[in-house]
C-alpha positions, 0 to 999 in steps of 0.5 A: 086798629088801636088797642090796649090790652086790659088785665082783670084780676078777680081777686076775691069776694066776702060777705056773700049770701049761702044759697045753699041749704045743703052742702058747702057753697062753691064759688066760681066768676064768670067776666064780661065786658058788656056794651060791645058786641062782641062775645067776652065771657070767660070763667074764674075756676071755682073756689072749693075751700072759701064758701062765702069768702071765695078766693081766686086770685085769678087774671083774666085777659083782653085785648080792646080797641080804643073806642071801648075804653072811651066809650060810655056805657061799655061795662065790666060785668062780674057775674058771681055763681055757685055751682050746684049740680042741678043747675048753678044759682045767681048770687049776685053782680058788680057793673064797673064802667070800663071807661072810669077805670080807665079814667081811674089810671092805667093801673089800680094802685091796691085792691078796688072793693065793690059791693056785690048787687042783689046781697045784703053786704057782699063785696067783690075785690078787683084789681085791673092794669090797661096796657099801652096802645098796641096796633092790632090788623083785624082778621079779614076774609073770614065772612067771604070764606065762611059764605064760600062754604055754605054755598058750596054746602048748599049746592052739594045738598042739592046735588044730593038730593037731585042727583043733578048739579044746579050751576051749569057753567061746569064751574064750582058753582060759587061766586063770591064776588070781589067785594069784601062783606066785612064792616070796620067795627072799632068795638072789637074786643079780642081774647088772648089764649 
């Protein structure tokens, strides 16, 4: 399937409301691209020095198929935290169409500056990159193997728990057919480690 890699570089924030009473604020960003199905999110490490005006200068990376960057309604979700140690606190959001980035150009030329949803006046810098198209093979088979094993699990629990086996064919019990499960779904998005 077609794909480009998509760089975010969660910059930094300013303005950012102090939520808490005690003790100083510490910053951290969790990223997403909402409007797929598939899992995203990933963590900028928490700023301990900027309080309100955190600073990470941080790259977050994916791999998108074409027909995320096209379609509409497919956000970039910067969700801002502070980390407390009786549970985080929401500070606030931006949602940015990954399709008017994209529409933007394949690369921001300086700094983007959002305001932060949910506070007075806070605001989020980002600066993103798109790759050129890139064919990525889809890994296949890992239904079929993930079913192979939970039948074979199933039937050694009943093998245990009867004392006898259930298959009777003096086979291993497990047929998982020759047909493949898996569906072409061209709103993958793939993380790179």
């Amino acid at each position: 399937m077609e794909c480009r890699k998509l760089v975010i570089t969660v910059v930094s924030a300013n303005n950012l409301p102090d939520v808490r009473n005690l003790f100083r604020m510490k910053v951290y960003a969790k990223v997403s691209i909402e409007g797929s199905e598939s899992k995203t999110t990933q963590e900028t490490p928490v700023d301990l020095q900027g309080e309100t005006d955190p600073r990470w200068n941080v790259q977050i990376e994916y791999t998108v198929s074409e027909s995320v960057v096209q379609k509409p309604g497919v956000n970039l979700s910067i969700k801002l935290f502070c980390e407390r140690s009786l549970g985080d606190r929401f500070i606030g959001e931006v949602n940015i169409p990954v399709k008017g980035l994209f529409d933007m150009g394949l690369k921001a030329e300086k700094i983007m500056s959002y305001d932060v949803s949910g506070t007075p006046s806070g605001r989020l810098q980002i600066l993103y990159s798109f790759g050129e198209k890139i064919w990525v093979e889809k890994p296949r088979g890992w239904r079929k193997a993930a079913g192979a094993l939970f039948l074979e699990l199933v039937e050694e629990a009943f093998v245990l728990l009867s004392g006898e086996s259930n298959d009777g064919d003096g086979g291993d019990g497990v047929d998982v057919g020759e047909g493949s499960n898996d569906h072409d779904d061209d709103e993958e998005i793939f993380f790179d480690a």
